[in-house]
C-alpha positions in Angstrom: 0.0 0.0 0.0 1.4 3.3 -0.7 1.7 6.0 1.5 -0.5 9.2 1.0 1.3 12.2 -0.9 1.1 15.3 1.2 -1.6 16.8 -0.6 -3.7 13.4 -0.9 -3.0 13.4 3.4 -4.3 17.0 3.8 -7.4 16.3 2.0 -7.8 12.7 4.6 -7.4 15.0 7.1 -9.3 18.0 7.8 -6.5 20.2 8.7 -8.7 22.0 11.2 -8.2 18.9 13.7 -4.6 19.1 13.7 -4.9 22.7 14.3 -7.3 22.2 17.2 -5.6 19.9 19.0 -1.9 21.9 18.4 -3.7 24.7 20.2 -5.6 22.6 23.1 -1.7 21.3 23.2 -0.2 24.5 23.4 -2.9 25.6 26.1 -1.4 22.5 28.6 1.9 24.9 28.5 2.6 26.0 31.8 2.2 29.6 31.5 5.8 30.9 32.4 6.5 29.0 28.8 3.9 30.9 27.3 5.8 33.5 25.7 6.5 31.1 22.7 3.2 29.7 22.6 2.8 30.1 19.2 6.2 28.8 18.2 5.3 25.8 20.1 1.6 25.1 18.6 3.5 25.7 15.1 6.3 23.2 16.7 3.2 21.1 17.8 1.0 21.0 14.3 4.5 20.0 12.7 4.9 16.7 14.7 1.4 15.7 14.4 1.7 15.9 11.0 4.7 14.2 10.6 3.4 11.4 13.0 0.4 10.9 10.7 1.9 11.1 7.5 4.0 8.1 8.5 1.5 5.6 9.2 0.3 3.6 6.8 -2.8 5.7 5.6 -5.6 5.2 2.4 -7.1 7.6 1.3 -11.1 7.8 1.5 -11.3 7.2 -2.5 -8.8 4.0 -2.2 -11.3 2.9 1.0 -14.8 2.8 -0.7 -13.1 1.0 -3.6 -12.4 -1.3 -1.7 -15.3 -1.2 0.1 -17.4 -1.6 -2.7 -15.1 -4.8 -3.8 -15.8 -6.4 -0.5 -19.7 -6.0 -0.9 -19.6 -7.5 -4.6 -17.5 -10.6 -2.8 -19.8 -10.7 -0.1 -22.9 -10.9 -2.5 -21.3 -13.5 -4.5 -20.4 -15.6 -1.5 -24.1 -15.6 -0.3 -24.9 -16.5 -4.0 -22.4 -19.6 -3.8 -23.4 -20.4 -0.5 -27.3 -20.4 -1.1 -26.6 -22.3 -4.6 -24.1 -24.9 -2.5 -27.5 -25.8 0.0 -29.7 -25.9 -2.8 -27.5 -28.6 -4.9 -27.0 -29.9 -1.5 -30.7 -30.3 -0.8 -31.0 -31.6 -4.5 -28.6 -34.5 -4.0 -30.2 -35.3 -0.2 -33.7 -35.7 -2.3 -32.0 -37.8 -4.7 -30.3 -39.9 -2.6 -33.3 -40.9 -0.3 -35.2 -41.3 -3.5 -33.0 -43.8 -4.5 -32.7 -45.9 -1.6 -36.5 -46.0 -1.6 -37.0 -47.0 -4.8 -36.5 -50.6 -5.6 -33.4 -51.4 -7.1 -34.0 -51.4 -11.1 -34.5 -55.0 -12.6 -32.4 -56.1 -16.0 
């Protein structure tokens, strides 16, 4: 799976989070540090986004895609399955049928 570009991981995230929680960071600051509070909620931003662009991200496109693959599967499957039981059923009717019937005379 490839990693997001930047621009493709900006538009995953809305940027607005990252900005809220570099400020609700910044606000923990004890306030003699508080001078440089917005150095440090830049400072803060940058690591977040750093952090998230290295994990191992899709983008929302890439995940309906493949959500829409697994519901196709998952429809076929049930087709399979209810097809299996039926020929299953078909063959449990033959067989006691058969073993029923007298055996056929030459």
């Amino acid at each position: 799976m490839l990693s997001p570009s930047p621009g493709e991981f900006e538009s995953m995230i809305e940027m607005g989070h990252i900005d809220d929680l570099a400020r609700r960071l910044s606000s923990l600051v004890p306030a003699s540090m508080r001078e440089s509070r917005e150095e440090m909620q830049e400072n803060f931003k940058a690591v977040l986004q750093g952090g998230l662009a290295k994990l191992d991200l899709v983008t929302r496109e890439e995940f309906e895609v493949q959500r829409a693959v697994l519901l196709r599967t998952r429809e076929k499957l049930e087709a399979l399955e209810q097809a299996v039981q039926w020929l299953e059923a078909e063959l449990d009717g033959k067989g006691s049928q058969a073993s029923a019937a007298p055996p056929p005379q030459h």
